[in-house]
C-alpha positions as CSV (number, residue, x, y, z in Angstrom):
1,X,92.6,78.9,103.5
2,X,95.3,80.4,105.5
3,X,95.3,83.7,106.7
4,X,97.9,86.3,107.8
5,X,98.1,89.5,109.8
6,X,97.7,92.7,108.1
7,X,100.8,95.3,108.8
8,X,100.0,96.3,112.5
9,X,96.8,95.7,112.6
10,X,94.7,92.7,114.8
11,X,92.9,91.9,111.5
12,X,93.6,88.6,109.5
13,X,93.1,88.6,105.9
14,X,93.5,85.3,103.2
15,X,96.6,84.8,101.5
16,X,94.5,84.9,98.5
17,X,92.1,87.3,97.9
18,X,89.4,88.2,95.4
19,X,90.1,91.4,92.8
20,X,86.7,92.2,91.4
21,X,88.0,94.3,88.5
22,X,86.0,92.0,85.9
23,X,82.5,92.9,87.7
24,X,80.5,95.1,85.3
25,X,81.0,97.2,82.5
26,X,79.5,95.3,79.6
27,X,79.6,97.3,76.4
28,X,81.8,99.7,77.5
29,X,86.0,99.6,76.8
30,X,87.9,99.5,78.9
31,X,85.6,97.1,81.5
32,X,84.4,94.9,77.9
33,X,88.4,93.5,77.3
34,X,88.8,93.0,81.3
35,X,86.0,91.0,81.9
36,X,82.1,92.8,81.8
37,X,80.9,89.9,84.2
38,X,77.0,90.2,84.6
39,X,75.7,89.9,88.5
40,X,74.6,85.8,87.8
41,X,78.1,85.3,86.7
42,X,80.1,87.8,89.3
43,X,77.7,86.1,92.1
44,X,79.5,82.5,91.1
45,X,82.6,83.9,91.8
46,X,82.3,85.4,94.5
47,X,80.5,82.1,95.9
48,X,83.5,80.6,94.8
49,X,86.1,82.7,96.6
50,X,83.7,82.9,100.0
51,X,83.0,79.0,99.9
52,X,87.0,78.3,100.0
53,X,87.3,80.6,102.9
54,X,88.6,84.5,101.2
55,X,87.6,87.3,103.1
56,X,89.7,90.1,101.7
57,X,87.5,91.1,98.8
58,X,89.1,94.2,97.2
59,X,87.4,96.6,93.9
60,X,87.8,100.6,93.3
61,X,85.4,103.7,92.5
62,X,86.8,103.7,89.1
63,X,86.0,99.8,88.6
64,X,83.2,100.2,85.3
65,X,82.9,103.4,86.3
66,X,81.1,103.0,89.7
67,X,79.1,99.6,88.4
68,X,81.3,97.2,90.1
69,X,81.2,98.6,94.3
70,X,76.8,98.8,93.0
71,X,77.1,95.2,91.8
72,X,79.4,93.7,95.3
73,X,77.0,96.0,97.2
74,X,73.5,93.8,96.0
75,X,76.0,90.9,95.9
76,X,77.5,90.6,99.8
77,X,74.0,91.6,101.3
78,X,73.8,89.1,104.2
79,X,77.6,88.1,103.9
80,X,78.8,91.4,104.5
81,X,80.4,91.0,107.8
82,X,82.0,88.2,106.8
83,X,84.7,90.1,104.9
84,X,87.3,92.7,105.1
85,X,85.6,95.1,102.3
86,X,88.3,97.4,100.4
87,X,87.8,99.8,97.9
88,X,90.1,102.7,96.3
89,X,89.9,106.5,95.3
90,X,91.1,109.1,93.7
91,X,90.5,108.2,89.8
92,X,88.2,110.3,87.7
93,X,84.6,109.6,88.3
94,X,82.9,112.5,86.8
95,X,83.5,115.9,84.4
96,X,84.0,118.1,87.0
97,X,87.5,119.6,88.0
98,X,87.0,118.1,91.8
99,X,85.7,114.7,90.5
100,X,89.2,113.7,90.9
101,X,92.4,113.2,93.2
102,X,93.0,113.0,96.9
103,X,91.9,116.7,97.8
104,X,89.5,116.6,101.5
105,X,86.5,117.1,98.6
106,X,86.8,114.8,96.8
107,X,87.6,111.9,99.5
108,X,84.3,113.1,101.4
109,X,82.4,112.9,98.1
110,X,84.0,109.7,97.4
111,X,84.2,107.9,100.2
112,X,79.8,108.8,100.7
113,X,79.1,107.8,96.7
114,X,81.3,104.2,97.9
115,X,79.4,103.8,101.1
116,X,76.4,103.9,99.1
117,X,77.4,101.8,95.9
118,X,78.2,99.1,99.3
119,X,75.2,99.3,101.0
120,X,77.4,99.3,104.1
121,X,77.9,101.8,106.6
122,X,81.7,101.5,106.5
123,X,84.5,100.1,105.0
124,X,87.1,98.2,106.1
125,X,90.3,99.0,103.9
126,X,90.2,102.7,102.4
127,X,93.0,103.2,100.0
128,X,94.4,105.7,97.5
129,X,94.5,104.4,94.0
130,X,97.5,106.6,93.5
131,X,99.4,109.6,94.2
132,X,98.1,113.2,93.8
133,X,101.1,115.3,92.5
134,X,98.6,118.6,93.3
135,X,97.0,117.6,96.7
136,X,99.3,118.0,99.4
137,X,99.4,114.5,101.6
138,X,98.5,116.6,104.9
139,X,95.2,117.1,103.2
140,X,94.5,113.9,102.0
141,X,95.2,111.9,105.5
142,X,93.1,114.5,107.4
143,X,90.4,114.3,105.3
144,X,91.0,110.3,105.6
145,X,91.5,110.6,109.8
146,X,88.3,111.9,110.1
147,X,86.2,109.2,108.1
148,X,88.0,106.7,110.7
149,X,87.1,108.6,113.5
150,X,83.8,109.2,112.1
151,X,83.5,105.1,112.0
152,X,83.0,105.2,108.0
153,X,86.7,103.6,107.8
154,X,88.4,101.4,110.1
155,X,91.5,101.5,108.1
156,X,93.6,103.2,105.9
157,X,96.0,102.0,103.0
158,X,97.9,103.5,99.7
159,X,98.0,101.8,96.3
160,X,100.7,102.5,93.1
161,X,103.1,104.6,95.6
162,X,106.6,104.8,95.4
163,X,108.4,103.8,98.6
164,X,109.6,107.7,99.2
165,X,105.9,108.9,98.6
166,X,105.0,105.9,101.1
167,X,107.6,107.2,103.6
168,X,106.4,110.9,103.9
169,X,102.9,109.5,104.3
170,X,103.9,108.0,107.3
171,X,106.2,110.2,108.4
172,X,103.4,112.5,108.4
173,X,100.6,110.7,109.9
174,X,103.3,110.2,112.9
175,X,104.4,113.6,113.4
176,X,100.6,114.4,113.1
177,X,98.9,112.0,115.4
178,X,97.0,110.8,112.1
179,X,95.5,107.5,110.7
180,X,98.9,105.1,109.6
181,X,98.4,103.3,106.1
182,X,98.6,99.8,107.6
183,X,98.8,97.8,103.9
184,X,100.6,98.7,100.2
185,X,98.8,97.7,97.1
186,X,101.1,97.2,94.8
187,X,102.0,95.9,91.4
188,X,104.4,92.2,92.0
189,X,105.4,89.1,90.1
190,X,108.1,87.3,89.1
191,X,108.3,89.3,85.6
192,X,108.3,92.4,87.7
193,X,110.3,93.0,91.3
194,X,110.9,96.4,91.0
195,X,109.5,97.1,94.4
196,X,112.1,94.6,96.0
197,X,114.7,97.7,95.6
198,X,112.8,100.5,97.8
199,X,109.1,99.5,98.7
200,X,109.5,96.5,100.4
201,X,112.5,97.2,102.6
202,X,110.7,100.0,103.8
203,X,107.0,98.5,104.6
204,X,108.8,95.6,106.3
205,X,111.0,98.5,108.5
206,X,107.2,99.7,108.7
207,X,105.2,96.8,109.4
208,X,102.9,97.3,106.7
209,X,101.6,94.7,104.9
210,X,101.6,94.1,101.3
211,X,98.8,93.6,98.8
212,X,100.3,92.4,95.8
213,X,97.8,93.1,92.4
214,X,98.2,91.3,89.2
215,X,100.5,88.5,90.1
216,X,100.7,86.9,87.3
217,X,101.5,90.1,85.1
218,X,98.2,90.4,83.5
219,X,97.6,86.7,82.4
220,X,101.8,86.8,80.9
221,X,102.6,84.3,83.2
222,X,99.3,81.7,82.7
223,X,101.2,79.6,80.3
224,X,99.3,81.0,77.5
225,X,101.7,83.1,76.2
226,X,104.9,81.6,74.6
227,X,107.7,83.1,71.7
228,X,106.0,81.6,69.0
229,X,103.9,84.5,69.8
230,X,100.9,82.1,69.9
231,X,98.2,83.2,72.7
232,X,94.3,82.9,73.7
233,X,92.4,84.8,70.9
234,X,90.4,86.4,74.5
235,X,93.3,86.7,76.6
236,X,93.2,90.0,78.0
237,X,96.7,90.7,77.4
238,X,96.1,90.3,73.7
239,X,94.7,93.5,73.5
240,X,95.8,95.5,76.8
241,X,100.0,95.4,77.6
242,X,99.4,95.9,81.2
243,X,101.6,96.1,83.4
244,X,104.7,95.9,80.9
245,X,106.7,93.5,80.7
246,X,110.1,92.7,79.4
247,X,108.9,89.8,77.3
248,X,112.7,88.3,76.6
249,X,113.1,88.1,79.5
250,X,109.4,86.9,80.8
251,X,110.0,84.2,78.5
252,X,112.9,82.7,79.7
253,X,110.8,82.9,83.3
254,X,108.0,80.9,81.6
255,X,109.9,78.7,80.5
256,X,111.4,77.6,84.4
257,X,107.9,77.7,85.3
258,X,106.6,75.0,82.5
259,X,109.2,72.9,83.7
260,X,108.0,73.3,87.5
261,X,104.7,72.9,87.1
262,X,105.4,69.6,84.7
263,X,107.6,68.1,87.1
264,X,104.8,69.1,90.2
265,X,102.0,68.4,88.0
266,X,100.2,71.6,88.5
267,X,99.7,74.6,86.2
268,X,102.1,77.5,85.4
269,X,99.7,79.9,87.2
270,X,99.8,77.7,90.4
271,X,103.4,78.0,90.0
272,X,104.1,81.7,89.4
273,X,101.3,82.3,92.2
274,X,103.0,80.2,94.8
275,X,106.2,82.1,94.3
276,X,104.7,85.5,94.9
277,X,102.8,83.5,98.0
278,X,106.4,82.2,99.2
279,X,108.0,86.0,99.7
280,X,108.0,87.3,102.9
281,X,106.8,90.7,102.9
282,X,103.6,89.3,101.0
283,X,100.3,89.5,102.9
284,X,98.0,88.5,100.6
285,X,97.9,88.1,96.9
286,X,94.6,89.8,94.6
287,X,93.3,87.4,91.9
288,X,90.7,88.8,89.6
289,X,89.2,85.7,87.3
290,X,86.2,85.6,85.0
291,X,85.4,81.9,85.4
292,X,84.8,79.9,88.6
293,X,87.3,77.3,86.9
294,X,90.2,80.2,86.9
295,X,89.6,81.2,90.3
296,X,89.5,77.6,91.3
297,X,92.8,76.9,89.8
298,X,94.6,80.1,91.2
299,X,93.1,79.4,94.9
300,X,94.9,75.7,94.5
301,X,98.6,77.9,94.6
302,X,97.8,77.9,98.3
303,X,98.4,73.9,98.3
304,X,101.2,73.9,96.7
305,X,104.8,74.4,98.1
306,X,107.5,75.2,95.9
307,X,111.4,73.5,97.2
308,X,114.3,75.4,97.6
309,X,115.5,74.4,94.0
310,X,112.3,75.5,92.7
311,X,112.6,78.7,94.4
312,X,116.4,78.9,93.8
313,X,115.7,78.8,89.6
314,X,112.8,81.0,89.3
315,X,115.1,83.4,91.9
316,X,117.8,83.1,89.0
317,X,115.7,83.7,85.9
318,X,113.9,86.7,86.9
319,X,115.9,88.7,89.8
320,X,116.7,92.4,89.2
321,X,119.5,93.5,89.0
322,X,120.8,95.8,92.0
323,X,120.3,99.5,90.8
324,X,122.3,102.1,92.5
325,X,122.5,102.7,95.4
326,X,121.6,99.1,95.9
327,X,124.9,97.7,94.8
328,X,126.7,100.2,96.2
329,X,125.4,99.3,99.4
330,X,125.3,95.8,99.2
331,X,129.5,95.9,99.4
332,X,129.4,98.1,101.6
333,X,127.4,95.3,104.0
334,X,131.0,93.4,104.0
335,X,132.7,96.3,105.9
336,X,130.7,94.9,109.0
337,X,132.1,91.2,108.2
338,X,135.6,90.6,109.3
339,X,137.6,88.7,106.6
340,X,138.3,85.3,106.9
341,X,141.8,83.4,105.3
């Protein structure tokens, strides 16, 4: 396992870490489609992720509605301090008009319901699930200040944001004297790079590191899907188009990726994770699994090392294009460059 340094912080987390979104929820849509993994079979994977060295293990309240932080709570027992424990808020989690959002009630609730689902007395990364468009972000990072201070959080973090939401947050918590968010959890993969554009630019100005969830664009990029149309009858993708993708052009990626992963003799997953892996800004990337065999297999991207050529195609087949003002800027870079005969 190799590890890297999270934003600012003096922590170290694994390149790879372990999503537990699949823990829980059997009988019940949408957690039955995802996964619905029993404890026996969530305790196998997590033994798997542990045993090859992960220690950023990362879930939400909202995970099968609360069952998944109860099941890693039973689950980590002894091995608790042997990981960097995050979980998220600010999704529904009950009928009430404050069983919702970032407001300072409902992060104390949530964060105490967490602690307890945990069995721990804190926990490591705290992050937003999303942004509140009624709770003003004062509230929510004072409420969230506290809880550190308190010793119930040792850091803070923001999932789903867009890079001017990210920006005030901080710009806040300085001007404040508040709790930073050290890391982003954000949605990246080759068959979408949106947050190339705003996002990442900023958390590298920042220093905040990068979380990157669903990889391999929920399962599109496994190799299972191809324009015949042809796909695993289970696949979670067969039934749930999230995130979105521009399947086009997702299949022209796949196709640079089969030929990759041929020539390397590895799989396409390897490949497309080992390109996410290969960005800078990236910290460490969230695999979710629901067999030790797929975790197994998407741990092994850490082993392999894609060329410059490699790099250089799947660059080509799935960049996006410069939006404004990107391109606008990007010519404006040459002013700086004296020109040359």
């Amino acid at each position: 396992m190799r590890f890297a340094q999270l934003g600012a912080t003096g922590v170290y987390v694994s390149r790879i870490a372990l999503g537990t979104m699949t823990f829980g929820g059997a009988g019940r849509q949408p957690w039955d489609t995802i996964g619905a993994l029993d404890l026996t079979a969530a305790d196998q994977l997590l033994g798997v992720a542990l045993d090859h060295g992960v220690n950023l293990i990362d879930t939400a309240d909202m995970y099968a509605d609360g069952e998944c932080e109860s099941m890693l709570g039973r689950l980590l027992a002894k091995r608790r301090d042997d990981v960097v424990l995050a979980t998220k808020l600010a999704a529904r989690m009950g009928t009430g008009p404050n069983h919702v959002g970032l407001s300072r009630l409902h992060v104390m609730r949530a964060l105490e319901d967490s602690l307890r689902r945990l069995r721990t007395d804190h926990i490591d990364l705290y992050q937003i699930h999303s942004a509140d468009p009624i709770t003003p972000i004062e509230e929510t990072l004072s409420a969230l200040d506290d809880a550190v201070r308190q010793g119930k959080i040792r850091y803070i973090g923001a999932s789903n944001l867009a890079a001017w939401q990210f920006a005030k947050a901080l710009g806040v918590a300085d001007r404040r004297g508040l709790s930073r968010f050290v890391a982003s959890q954000s949605y990246y993969s080759l068959a979408g790079r949106d947050i190339e554009a705003e996002l990442v630019p900023l958390l590298t100005e920042e220093n905040v590191g990068l979380l990157v969830w669903s990889p391999l664009a929920g399962g599109f990029l496994t190799g299972k899907f191809d324009r015949s149309g042809g796909t695993e009858a289970n696949a979670r993708r067969s039934s749930a188009d999230l995130p979105p993708v521009d399947k086009d052009r997702a299949y022209d990626i796949i196709d640079v990726l089969r030929d990759i992963a041929d020539r390397r003799g590895t799989t396409i997953a390897r490949v497309a994770l080992a390109w996410v892996l290969a960005q800078p800004p990236v910290t460490s990337v969230i695999v979710g699994a629901r067999r030790p065999a797929q975790l197994t297999d998407n741990l092994g991207a850490l082993e392999l090392e894609l060329s410059t050529d490699d790099l250089r195609r799947l660059d080509e087949a799935s960049r996006t294009p410069l939006g404004y003002p990107g391109w606008m800027q990007a010519g404006v870079a040459t002013w700086r460059h004296p020109q040359t005969a």
